[in-house]
C-alpha positions in Angstrom: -42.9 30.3 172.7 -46.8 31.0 173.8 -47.6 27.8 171.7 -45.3 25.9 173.2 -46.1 26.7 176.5 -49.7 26.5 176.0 -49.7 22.6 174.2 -47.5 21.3 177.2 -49.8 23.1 180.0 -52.8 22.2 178.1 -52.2 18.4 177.4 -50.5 17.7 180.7 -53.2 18.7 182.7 -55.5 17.1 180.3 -53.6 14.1 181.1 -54.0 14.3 184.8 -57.4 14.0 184.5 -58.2 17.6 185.2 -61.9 18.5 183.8 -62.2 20.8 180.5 -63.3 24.3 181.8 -60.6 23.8 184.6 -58.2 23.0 182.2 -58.7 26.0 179.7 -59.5 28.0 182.5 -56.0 27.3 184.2 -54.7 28.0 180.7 -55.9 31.0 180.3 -55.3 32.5 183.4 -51.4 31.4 182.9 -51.4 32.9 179.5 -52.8 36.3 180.9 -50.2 36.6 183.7 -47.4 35.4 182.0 -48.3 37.7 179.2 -48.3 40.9 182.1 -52.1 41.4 181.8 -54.0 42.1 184.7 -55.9 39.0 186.6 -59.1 41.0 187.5 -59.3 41.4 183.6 -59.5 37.5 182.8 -62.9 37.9 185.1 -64.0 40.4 183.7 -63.7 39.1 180.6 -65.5 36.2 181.4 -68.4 38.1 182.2 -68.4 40.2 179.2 -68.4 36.9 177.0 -71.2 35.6 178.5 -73.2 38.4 178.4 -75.1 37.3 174.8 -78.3 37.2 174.2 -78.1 34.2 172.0 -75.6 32.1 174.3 -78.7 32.2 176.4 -80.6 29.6 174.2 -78.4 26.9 175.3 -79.7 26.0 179.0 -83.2 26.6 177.5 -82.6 24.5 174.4 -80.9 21.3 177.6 -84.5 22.2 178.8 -86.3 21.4 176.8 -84.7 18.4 176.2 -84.5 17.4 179.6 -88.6 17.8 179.5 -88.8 15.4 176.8 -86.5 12.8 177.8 -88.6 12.3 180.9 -91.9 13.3 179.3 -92.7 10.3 177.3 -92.0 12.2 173.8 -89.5 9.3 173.2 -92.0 6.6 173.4 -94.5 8.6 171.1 -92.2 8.7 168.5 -90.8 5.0 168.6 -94.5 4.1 168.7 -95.4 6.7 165.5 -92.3 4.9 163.7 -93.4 1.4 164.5 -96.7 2.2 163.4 -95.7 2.9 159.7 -92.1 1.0 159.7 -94.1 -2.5 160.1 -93.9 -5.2 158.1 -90.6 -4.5 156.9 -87.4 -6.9 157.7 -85.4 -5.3 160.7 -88.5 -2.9 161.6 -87.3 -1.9 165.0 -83.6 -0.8 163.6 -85.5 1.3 160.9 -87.1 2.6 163.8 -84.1 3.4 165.7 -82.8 5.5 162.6 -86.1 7.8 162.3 -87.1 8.0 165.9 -82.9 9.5 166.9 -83.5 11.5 163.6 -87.2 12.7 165.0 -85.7 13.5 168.6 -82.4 14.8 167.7 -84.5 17.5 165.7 -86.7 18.0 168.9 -83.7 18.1 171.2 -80.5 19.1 169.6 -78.6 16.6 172.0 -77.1 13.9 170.6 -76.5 12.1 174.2 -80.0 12.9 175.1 -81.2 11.6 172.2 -79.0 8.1 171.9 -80.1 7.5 176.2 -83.7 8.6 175.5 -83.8 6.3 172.1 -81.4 3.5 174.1 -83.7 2.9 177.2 -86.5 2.4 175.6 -85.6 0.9 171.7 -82.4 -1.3 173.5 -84.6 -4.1 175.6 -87.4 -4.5 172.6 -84.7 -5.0 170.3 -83.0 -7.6 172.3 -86.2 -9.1 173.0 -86.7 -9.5 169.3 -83.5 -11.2 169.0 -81.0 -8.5 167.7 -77.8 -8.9 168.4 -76.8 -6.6 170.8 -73.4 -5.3 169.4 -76.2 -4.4 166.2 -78.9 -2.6 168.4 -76.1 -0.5 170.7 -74.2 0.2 167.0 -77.6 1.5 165.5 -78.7 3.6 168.3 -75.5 5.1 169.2 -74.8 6.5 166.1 -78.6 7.5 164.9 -77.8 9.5 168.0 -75.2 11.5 166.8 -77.6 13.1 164.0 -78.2 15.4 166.9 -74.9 17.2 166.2 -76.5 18.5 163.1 -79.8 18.4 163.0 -81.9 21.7 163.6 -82.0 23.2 166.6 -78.5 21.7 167.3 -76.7 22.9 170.6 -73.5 22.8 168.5 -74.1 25.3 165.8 -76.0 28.1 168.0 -72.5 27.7 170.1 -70.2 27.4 166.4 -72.7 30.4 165.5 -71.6 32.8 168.5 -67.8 31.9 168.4 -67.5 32.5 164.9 -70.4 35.4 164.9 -72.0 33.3 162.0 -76.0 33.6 161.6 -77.4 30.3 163.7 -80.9 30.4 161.3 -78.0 30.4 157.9 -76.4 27.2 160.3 -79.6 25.9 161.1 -80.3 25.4 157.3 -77.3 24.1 156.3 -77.2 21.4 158.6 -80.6 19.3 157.1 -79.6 18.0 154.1 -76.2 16.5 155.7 -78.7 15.2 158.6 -80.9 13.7 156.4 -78.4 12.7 154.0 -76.8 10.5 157.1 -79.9 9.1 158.1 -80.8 7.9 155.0 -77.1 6.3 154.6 -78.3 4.8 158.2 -81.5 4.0 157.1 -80.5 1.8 154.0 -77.4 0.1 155.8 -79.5 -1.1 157.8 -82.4 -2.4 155.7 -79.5 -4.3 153.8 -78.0 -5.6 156.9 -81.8 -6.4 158.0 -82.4 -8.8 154.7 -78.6 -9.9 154.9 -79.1 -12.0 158.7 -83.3 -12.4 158.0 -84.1 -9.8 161.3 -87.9 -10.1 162.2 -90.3 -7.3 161.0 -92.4 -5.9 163.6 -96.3 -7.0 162.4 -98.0 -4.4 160.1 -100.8 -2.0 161.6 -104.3 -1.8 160.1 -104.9 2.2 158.9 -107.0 2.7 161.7 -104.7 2.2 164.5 -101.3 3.8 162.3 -103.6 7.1 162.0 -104.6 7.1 165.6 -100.9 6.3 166.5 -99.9 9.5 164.7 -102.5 11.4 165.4 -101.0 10.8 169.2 -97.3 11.1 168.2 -98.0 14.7 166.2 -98.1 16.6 169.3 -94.1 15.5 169.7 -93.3 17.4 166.8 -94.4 20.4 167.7 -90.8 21.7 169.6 -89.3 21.8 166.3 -92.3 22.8 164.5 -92.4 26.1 166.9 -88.8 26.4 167.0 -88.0 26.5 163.1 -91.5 28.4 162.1 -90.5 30.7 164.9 -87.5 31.6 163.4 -87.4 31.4 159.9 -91.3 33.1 159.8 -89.5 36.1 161.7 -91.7 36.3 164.8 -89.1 35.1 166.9 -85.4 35.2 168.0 -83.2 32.1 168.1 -83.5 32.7 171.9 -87.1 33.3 172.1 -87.3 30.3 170.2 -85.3 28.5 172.7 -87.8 29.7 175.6 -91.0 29.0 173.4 -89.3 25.3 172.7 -88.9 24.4 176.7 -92.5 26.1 177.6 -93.6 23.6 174.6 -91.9 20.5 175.7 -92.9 21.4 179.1 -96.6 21.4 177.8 -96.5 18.5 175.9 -94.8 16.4 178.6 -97.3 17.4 181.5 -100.4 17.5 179.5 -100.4 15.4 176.4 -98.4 12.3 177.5 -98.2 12.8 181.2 -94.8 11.6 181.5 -94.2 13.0 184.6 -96.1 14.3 187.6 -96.6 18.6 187.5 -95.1 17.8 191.5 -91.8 16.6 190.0 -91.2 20.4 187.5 -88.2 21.4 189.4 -86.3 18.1 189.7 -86.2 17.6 186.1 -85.7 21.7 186.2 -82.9 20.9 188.3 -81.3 18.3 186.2 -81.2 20.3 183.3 -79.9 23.4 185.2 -77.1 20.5 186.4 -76.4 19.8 182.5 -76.5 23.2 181.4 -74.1 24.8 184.0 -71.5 22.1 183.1 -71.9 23.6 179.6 -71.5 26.9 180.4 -69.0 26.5 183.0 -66.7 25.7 179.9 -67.9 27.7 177.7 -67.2 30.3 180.1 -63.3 29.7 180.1 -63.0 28.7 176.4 -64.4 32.2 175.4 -61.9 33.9 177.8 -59.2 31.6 176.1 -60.5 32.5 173.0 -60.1 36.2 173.7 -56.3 36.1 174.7 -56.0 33.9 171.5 -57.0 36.7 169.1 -55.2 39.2 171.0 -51.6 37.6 171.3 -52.1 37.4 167.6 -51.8 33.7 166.8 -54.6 33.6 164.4 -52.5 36.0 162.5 -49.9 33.7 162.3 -51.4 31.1 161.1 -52.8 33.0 158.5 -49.6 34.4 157.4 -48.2 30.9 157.3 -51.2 29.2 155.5 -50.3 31.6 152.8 -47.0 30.8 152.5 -47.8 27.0 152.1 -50.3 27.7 149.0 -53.0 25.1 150.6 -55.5 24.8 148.1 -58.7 25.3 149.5 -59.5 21.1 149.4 -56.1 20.0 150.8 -56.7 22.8 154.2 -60.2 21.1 154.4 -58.4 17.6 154.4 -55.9 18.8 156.7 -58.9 20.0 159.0 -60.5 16.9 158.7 -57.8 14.7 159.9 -56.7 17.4 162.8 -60.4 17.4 163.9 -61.0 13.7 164.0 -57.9 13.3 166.0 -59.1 16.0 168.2 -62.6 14.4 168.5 -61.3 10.8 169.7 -60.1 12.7 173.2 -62.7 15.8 173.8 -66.2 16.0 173.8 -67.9 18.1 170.6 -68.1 21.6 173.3 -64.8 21.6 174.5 -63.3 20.8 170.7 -65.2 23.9 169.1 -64.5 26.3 171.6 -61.0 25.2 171.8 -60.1 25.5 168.0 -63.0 27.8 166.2 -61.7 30.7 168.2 -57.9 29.9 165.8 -59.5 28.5 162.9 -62.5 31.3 162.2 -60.1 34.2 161.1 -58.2 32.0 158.4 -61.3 30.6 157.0 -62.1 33.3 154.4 -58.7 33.8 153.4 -58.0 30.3 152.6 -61.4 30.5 150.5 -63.7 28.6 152.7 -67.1 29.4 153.3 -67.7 29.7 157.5 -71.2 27.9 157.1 -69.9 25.3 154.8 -67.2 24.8 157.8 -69.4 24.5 160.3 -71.4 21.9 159.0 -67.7 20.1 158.3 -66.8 21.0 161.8 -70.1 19.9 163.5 -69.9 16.6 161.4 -66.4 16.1 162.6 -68.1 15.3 166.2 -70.7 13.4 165.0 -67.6 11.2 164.1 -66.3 11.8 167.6 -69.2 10.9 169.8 -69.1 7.3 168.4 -65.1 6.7 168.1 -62.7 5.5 170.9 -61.5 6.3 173.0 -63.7 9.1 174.2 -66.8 9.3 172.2 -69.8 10.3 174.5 -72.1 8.1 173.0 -70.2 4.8 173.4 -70.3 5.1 177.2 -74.3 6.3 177.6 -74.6 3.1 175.4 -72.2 0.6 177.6 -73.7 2.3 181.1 -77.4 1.5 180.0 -77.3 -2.1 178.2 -74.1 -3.2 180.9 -72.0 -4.0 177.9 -68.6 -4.3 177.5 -67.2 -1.0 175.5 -65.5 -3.3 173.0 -69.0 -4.7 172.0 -70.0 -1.5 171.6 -67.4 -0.3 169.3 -67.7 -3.8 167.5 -71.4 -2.7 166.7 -70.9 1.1 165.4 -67.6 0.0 163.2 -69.9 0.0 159.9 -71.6 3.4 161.1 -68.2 4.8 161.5 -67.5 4.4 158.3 -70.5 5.5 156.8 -70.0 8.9 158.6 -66.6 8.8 157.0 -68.0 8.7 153.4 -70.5 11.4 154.2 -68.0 13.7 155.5 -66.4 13.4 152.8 -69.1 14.1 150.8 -69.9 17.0 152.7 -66.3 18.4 152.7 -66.0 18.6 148.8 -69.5 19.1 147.9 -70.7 22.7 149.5 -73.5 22.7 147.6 -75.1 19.9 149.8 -74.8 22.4 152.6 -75.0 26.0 151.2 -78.4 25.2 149.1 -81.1 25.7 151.5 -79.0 28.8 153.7 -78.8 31.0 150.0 -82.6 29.9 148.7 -83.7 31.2 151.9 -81.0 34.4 152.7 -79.3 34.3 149.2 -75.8 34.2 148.7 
């Protein structure tokens, strides 16, 4: 009956056009009064989920990337790629692929990372002579390697919901980055050759080196993040702090991207982002929490068993539930409407948590660039004023490469769990 209830409350005001947090939130407070528990508890609640240490390196981590978007780190790194990507045919889409790589592992945004990368990478390509459903295809989904890459927003949240170690995530998730941008990278070098693209003119040594000696400084957010952590001086939230002091560093004083007078509007902007963020995280983990107690997951355990999924055909089943999921809710609301049911079955059913998040985080990689809802499609059509269906038209062969590597990362754990147990052990 509470299932019932909860899918038509849930998906009717979903389809009214009701925002996410006020949706769950409405949910939940439904659930807890039909259900005879006192309101003032739902509130309480609230508070007592948000009070985490490591949920706090979320705003910091939107920070940081707010200080970057606006602090010329973009344009460092498109010029450091360009510097060493020239001479090859389709230079600037190679570019595109390693600059959203190299930001997406600065910012952990994949929407900051396909607007920063878009503004800027968009109007050279077009002046090149891409074709514009190619350039907004390549840029919106190099921008989804955000998802994924270390420090990725989404697996410091999968890590709290599912009380899973965020450095073990943070591991996992490079070789599936870099194994998608290097199924990015050689699409399009073969697409590149295919329709005879120009290649940006090659660089004499002297000017690539002085190039990167100007584009290093970019690196150094993930360089202080990741040697932060895994050296074990710092906490994933110290190293959230020490990552938006650093971006704030490097925007102000090394590319001067923005005037120290304008600090607190971009402060402000990210606050904006953030609160949005937490606003349904907020309600998700108070949903969450009635979840666990009405005993659902339970259930759902209980009848897993009695199906006999092998551990392959639950992953497949997952996969197909999550990428219908993913084509109506953005990548926060999705994992903190569904971890909360799916972590307790996990190890039962035989599936290793970290292995899942990287399937779960890739999953909405999938969703930010597929209709009707993905995230990245829109940044894309806002900035270029293109029509959405161009846009799709463009990231139709990227879609299915993110297919393929799904699948590879579903059925092959050991892409994901060999960093995490050289590092931890098993």
């Amino acid at each position: 009956m509470w299932t019932i209830l909860f899918l038509l409350l849930f998906f009717g005001l979903l389809a009214a056009g009701m925002p996410i947090f006020l949706v769950l939130g409405s949910c939940a407070a439904v659930l807890y009064f039909l259900s005879g528990q006192p309101m003032i508890g739902l509130a309480q609640n609230m508070i007592d989920q948000l009070n985490s240490t490591t949920l706090m390196a979320l705003p910091l981590f939107v920070m940081a990337a707010a200080f970057m978007r606006r602090g010329g780190v973009a344009k460092a790194l498109v010029d450091l790629c360009i510097a060493w990507l020239g001479g090859i045919k389709g230079s600037l889409g190679l570019v595109a692929v390693v600059s959203c790589a190299l930001f997406a592992a600065i910012s952990g945004s994949s929407v900051a990372t396909a607007l920063a990368m878009g503004t800027i990478l968009l109007p050279a390509m077009l002046e090149r002579g891409y074709p514009r459903s190619f350039a907004l295809g390549v840029l919106g989904a190099s921008g989804t390697i955000g998802v994924v890459i270390p420090p990725s927003l989404a697996l410091i949240l999968y890590g709290i919901v599912t009380e899973q170690s965020v450095p073990r995530l943070f591991l996992a998730g490079i070789l599936p980055g870099l194994l998608q941008a290097g199924a990015f990278f050689l699409w399009v070098l073969y697409y590149a050759h295919r329709k005879d693209f120009p290649a940006e003119p090659p660089m004499p040594l002297r000017q690539r080196l002085r190039v990167t000696l100007r584009g290093m400084p970019a690196m150094a957010v993930p360089v202080v993040v990741l040697g932060g952590i895994y050296g074990g001086f710092m906490t994933v939230t110290e190293s959230a702090a020490m990552a938006a002091v650093t971006a704030l560093f490097v925007s102000l004083v090394v590319y001067r991207g923005f005037h120290w007078s304008r600090i607190l509007e971009v402060i402000a902007e990210a606050i904006a982002s953030a609160g949005v963020i937490m606003l349904i995280i907020a309600t998700a983990l108070v949903f969450g929490h009635w979840m666990t107690g009405s005993g659902l997951p339970a259930q759902l355990v209980l009848y897993a068993a009695k199906q006999n999924f092998t551990t392959w055909q639950f992953l497949f089943v997952m996969n197909i539930l999550l990428l219908i999921i993913g084509c109506f809710l953005e990548v926060v609301g999705t994992l903190l409407l569904v971890m909360p049911i799916l972590a307790p079955i996990l190890i039962p059913l035989g599936v290793n948590p970290v292995h899942f998040g990287i399937i779960f985080t890739h999953n909405m990689e999938v969703g930010l660039v597929h209709p009707p809802v993905g995230l990245n499609l829109y940044v894309l059509s806002t900035i270029s004023d293109a029509p959405i269906g161009e846009v799709i038209r463009g990231i139709f062969p990227f879609l299915i490469l993110l297919l393929l590597v799904l699948a590879l990362i579903t059925y092959w754990p050991a892409l994901t769990m060999w960093l995490p147990d050289l590092v931890f052990g098993k």
